[in-house]
N, C-alpha and C positions, 0 to 999 in steps of 0.2 A: 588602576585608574586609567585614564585615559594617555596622559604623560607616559605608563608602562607599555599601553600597548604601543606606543608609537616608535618608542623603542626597542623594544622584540620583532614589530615586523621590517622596521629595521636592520635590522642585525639579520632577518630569515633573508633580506635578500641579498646583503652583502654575501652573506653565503647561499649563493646561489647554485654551488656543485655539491652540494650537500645529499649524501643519498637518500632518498625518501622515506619518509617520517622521521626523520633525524630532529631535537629537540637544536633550535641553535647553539643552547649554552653549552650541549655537549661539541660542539661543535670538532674541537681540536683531536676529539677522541677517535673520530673519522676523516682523521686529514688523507688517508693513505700512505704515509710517507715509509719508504720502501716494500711496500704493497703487502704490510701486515697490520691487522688488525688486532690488539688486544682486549678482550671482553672486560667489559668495565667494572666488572669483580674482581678484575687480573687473573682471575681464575686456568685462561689458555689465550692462547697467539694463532689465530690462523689466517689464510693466505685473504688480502682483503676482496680479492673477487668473490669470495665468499659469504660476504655483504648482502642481506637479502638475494639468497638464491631459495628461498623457500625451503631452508633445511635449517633446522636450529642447533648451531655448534655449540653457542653458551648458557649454560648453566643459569644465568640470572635474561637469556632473553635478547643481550644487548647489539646483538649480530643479525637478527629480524626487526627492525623499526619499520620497515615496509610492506612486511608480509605480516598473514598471519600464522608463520610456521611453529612460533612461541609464545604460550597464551599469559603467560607472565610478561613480555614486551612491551614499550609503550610506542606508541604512533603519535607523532606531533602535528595537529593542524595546526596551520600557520590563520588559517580566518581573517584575512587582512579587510580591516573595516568594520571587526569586531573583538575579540577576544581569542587568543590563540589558548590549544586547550590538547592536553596529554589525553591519548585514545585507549585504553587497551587493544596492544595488536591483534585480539582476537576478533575484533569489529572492522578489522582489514578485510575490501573487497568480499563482502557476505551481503551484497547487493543493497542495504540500506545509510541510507547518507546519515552519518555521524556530524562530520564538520560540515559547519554552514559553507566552508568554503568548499567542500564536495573533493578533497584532497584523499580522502580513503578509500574511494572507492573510483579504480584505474578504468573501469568498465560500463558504471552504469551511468547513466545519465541524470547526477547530481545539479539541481540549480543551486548555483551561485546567490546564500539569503542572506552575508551579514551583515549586510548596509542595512536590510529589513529588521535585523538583531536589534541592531547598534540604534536605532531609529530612539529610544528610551533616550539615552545619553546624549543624542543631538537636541531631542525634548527639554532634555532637563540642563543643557546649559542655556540654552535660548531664555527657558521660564527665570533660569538664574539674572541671564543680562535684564529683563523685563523687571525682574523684583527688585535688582537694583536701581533701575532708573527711576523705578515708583520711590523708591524709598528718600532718592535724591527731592524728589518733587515736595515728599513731607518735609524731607528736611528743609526745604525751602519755607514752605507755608509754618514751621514749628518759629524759622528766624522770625519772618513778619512776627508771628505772635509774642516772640519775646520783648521786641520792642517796644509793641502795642502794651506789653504788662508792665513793662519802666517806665511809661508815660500815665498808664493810668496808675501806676502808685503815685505819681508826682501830681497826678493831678485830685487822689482822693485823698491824700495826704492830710490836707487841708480840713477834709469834710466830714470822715468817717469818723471821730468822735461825736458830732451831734446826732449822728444819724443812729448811731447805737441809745443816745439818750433817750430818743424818740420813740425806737424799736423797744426801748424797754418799757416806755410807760405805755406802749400798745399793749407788751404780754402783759401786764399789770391789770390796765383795764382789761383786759378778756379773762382775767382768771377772775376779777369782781365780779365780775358779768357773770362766769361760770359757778360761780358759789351763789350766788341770788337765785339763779335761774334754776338751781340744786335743789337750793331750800323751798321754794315754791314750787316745783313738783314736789317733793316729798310732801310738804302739805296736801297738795292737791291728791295724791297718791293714798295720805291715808283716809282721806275723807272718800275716796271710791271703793279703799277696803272696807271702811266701815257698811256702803250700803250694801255692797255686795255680801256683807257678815249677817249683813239683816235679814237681805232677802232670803239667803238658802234659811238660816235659823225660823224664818216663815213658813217656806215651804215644806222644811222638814216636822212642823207644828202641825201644819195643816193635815201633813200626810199620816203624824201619825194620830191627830185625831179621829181621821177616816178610819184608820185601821180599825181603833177603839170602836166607834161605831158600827161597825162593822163582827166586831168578836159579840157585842154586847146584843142585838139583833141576831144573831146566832144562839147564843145564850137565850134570848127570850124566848126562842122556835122552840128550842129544845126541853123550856120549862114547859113551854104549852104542850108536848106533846107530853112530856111526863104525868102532868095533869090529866092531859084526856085519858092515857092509860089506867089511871092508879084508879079515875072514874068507871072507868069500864071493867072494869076488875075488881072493884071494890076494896082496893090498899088501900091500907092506913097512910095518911097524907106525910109525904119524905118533911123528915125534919132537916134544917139549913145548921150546917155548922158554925161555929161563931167565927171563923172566916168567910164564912159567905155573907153570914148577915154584914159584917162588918165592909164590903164590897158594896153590897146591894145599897148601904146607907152613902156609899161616896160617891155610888152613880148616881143616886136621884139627888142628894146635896147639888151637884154640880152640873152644871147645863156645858154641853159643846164646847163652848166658846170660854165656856171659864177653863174647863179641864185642858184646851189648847192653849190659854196665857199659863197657865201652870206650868206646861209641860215645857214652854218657850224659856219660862224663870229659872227651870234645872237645868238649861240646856247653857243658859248665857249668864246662867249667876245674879240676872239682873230683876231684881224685886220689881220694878215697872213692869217688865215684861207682863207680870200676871197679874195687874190690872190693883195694885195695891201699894199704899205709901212706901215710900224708903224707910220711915222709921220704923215699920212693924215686919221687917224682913227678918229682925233678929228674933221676933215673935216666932214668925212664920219654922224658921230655921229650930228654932228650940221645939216647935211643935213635931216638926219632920223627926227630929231626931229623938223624942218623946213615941213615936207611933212606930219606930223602926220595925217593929215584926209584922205590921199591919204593910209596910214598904217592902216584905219581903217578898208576899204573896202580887203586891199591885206590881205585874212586871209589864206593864202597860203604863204605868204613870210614870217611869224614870227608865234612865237607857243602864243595859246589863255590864257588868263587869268586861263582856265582852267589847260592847260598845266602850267603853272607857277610853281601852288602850287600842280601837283601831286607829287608822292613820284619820280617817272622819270625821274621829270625835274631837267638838273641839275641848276636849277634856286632856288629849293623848298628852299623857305623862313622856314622852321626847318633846313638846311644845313650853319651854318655860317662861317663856314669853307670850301670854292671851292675846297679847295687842300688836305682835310682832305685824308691820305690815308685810305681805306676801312680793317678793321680787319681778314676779311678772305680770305686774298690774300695771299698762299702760296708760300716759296720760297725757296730753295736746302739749304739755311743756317740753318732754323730754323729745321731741323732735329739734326744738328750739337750742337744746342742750346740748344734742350734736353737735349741732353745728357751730355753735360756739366753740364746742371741744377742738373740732377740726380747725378753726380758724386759728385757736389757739397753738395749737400743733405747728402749725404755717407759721405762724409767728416767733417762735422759739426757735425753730430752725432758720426762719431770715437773721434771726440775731445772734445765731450761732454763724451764720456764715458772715457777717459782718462785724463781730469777733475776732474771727479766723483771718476775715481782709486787712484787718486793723494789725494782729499779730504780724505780718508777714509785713507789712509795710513797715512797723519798728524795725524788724529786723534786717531785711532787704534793701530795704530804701535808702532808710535813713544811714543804715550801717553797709551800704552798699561797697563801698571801695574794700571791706574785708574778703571781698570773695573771688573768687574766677572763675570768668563765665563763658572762659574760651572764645573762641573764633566768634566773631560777630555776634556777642552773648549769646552763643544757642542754646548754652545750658541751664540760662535762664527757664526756660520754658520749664523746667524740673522743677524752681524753687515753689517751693509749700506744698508739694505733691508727696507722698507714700505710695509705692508700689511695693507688693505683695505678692510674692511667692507662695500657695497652702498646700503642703503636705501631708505624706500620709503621719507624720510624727513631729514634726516644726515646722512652723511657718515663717518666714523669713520676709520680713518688713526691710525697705531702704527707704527712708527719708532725706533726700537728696538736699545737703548744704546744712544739715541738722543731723537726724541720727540715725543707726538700725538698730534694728531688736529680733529678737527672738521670741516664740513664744507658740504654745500649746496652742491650735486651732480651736479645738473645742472648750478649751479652758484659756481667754485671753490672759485671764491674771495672771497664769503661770508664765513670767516673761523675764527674760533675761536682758541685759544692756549688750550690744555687741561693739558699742564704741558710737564716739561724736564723728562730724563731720572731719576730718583731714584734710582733702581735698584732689583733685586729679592726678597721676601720673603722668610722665614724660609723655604727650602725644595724646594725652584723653583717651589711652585706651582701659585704664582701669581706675572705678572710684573707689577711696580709700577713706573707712571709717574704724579709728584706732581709741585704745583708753576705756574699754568698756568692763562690766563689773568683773571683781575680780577671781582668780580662777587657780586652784587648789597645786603647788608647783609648777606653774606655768606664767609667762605673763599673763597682762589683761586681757580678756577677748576683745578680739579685732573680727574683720571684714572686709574683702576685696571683692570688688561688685565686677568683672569682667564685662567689658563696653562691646558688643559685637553689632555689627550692620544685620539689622532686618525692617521689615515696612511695619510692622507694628510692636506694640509696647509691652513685654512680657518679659517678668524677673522668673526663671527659672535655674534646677542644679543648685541649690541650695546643698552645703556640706560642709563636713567638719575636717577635711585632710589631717590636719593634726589638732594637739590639746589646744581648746579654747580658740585654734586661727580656722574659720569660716570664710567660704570664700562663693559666688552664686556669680550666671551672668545674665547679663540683662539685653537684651537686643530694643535696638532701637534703631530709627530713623537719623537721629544724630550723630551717630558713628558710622555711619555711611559716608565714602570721601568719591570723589570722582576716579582718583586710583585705582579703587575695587573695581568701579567702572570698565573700565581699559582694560584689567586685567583679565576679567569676563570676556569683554569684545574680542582681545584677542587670543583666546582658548580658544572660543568658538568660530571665528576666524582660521586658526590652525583646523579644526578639527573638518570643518564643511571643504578648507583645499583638498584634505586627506581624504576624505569620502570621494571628491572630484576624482582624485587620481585612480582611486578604487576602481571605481565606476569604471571606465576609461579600461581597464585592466581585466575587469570583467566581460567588457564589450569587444575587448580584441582575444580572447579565450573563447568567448562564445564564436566569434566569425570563424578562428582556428578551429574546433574543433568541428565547424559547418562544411568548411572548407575539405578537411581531412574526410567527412563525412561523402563528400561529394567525387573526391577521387576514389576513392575507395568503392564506389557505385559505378 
């Protein structure tokens, strides 16, 4: 973090005689002191001018920090204004700038970038001081709101039992209203199945009257041409089988119009249909089923075995119901129905939530001195609220000043008690809900809600550390103090002097090496 690096660079310049790339923490390892160096393996001792001469005397390296004579070696940039950061020695002076602070490379002409690095971390305390001071601001506008909720429970205290009376003899009347308005579309509903049951059972009479007419004019062409033949030819005249006579005699018995109410009566079962009393259907019927071999052959007077069981007929043996009306038959009422529906809808949930006011005022109001609502009641603003945590395995309910729970996301019933309300901790950093159902060698499950400052509302970390103790945190606007405040300002504070100084240190490295540049020419 930032705290570290300010310490490390630091400490790089207190040790300021430090041979180059030297890590500070090793610092004591290259004191010189009686001008031997031992390799930090302990592996050998040699003379310390021997320090970066671009020969590597140790075994692990630790005698090249400066060079790259040892490609196991490390090289420390120091990066002052960003993160100081271990090199391998082999990226010593190979003409490409490794550290932002251009410390590896003695030769080439490295820019100075790690103010430009570091630029993230100057972003993100600044965004840090901003989200605290928004969050100060909710927390102001949450105090107003608490009070404003004390005053109006004192003041609906009074009112909200008539108003639930009211509200319910509204749902009341709209569900009469919606049963009436039920029943008379369904009325009105079967009376447009029924004509529309008439009409096709018409059209399909009509149609297959044509047809009949049609097969029957075919038939006559084809007696006429057998006739002209048998005349031309001198055949003995064809004799008619006694299925055909029996045919020929029920086409000329019956005219068009009768053989189509006929055909309408087998279709609908309905003896009117074909033009004859109700009382002689059971005639009719005994006759049909008197002639059935004569019924085998008329496969024009009655619909096929086929026809029985398509979805069409309305014979189909899946229909046990002939009178069933059809579900999507609209009709001017059930617009009406809607919208009663919807009204109704509206109305059950005003009386649900006026329920819910009513609840919370017994309990809050009236029983107000049972609770603690902290500093200038802020934590009022909580009471009758539920915030949710949903996971990918529990979902984790806090109901502030009442209770949490546990429970399956996709399965709510599956729920568990995690405990009643207890009440805050020393300093309102964590709320504490204890006594919940019980739990197989262990206490009862409990729940520690952890209070942390953010600008919005969100219970998250949900978990089980141990048997049955659950603990999640909740960020909010009300756990935000003016201390976090300060403490941000002055990070951030610390951190823009330290870039100041950077800078500053950059800008006289750069004229030095202009300067060295200019003699040297």
């Amino acid at each position: 973090g930032m705290l570290s690096l300010l310490l490390l660079t630091a400490v790089a310049s207190a040790a300021g005689q430090l041979p180059r790339g030297v890590d500070p923490a090793q610092a004591s390892a290259y004191s010189g002191t009686g001008g031997i160096f031992t390799c930090l393996d302990s592996s050998k001792k040699i003379a310390f001018a021997r320090v970066n001469d671009d020969y590597c005397d140790c075994a692990d390296g630790s005698d090249e920090p400066g060079t790259s004579a040892c490609y196991h070696g490390k090289f420390w940039c120091a990066n002052r204004g960003h993160e100081p950061q271990l090199l391998s020695a082999s990226f010593v002076d190979d003409n490409i700038c490794d550290c932002c602070d251009g410390s590896d490379e003695a030769l080439a002409p490295c820019k100075n970038t790690c103010l430009d690095k570091s630029s993230a971390d100057r972003e993100a305390r600044r965004a840090k001081v901003e989200h605290i001071q928004r969050s100060l601001e909710m927390k102001q506008t949450a105090i107003a709101e608490s009070a404003g909720k004390g005053s109006l429970w004192a003041a609906r205290a009074g009112t909200v039992a008539s108003d639930i009376e009211q509200q319910q003899q509204e749902v009341q009347r709209l569900e009469a209203k919606k049963v009436e308005l039920e029943a008379a579309a369904e009325v009105d509903r079967q009376r447009i199945a029924a004509e529309q049951e008439a009409a096709r059972v018409l059209a399909a009479a009509e149609q297959e009257a044509a047809r009949l007419a049609a097969v029957e004019q075919q038939a006559g062409t084809q007696q006429a041409e057998v006739a002209a033949t048998a005349a031309a030819t001198d055949l003995p005249p064809v004799v008619e089988s006694p299925v055909d006579t029996a045919v020929d005699e029920v086409v000329q018995e019956e005219t068009f119009e009768e053989r189509g109410r006929r055909i309408a009566s087998q279709w609908t079962h309905d003896p009117d249909a074909a033009g004859v009393p109700a009382d002689s259907a059971s005639v009719e019927h005994d006759d049909a089923d008197g002639s059935a071999e004569l019924a085998q052959h008329e496969e024009y007077d009655s619909p096929s075995h086929h026809d029985i069981d398509s979805d069409d007929s309305p014979h189909n043996h899946h229909d046990h119901n002939a009178h069933h009306t059809p579900q999507h038959v609209w009709t001017p009422l059930d617009g009406e129905v809607s919208t009663v529906s919807a009204s109704l809808v509206a109305a059950k949930l005003q009386l649900a939530a006026l329920q819910k006011e009513k609840s919370d005022i017994d309990r809050y109001h009236h029983n107000g001195n049972a609770f603690d609502w902290g500093p200038d009641n802020m934590w009022m603003a909580l009471a009758g609220r539920c915030i949710i945590e949903t996971g990918t395995r529990w979902a984790y309910e806090a109901c502030f000043f009442e209770k949490a729970t546990q429970r399956e996301p996709h399965n709510p019933t599956n729920a568990v008690s995690l405990g009643s309300w207890r009440g805050f901790s020393s300093g309102y950093t964590q709320a504490i809900f204890d006594n919940g159902d019980a739990c197989t060698g262990a206490p009862n499950r409990s729940f520690t809600v952890q209070l942390v400052c953010g600008d919005r509302e969100q219970l998250y970390g949900g978990e089980e550390p141990g048997t049955c103790v659950y603990r999640a945190f909740l960020s909010t606007p009300l756990a935000c103090t003016d201390a976090d405040l300060q403490k941000e300002v002055a990070h951030l504070a610390e951190l823009e002097h330290f870039e100041a100084e950077v800078r500053a240190e950059i800008e006289a490295a750069n004229q030095a090496k202009a300067s060295n540049a200019h003699i040297e020419l």
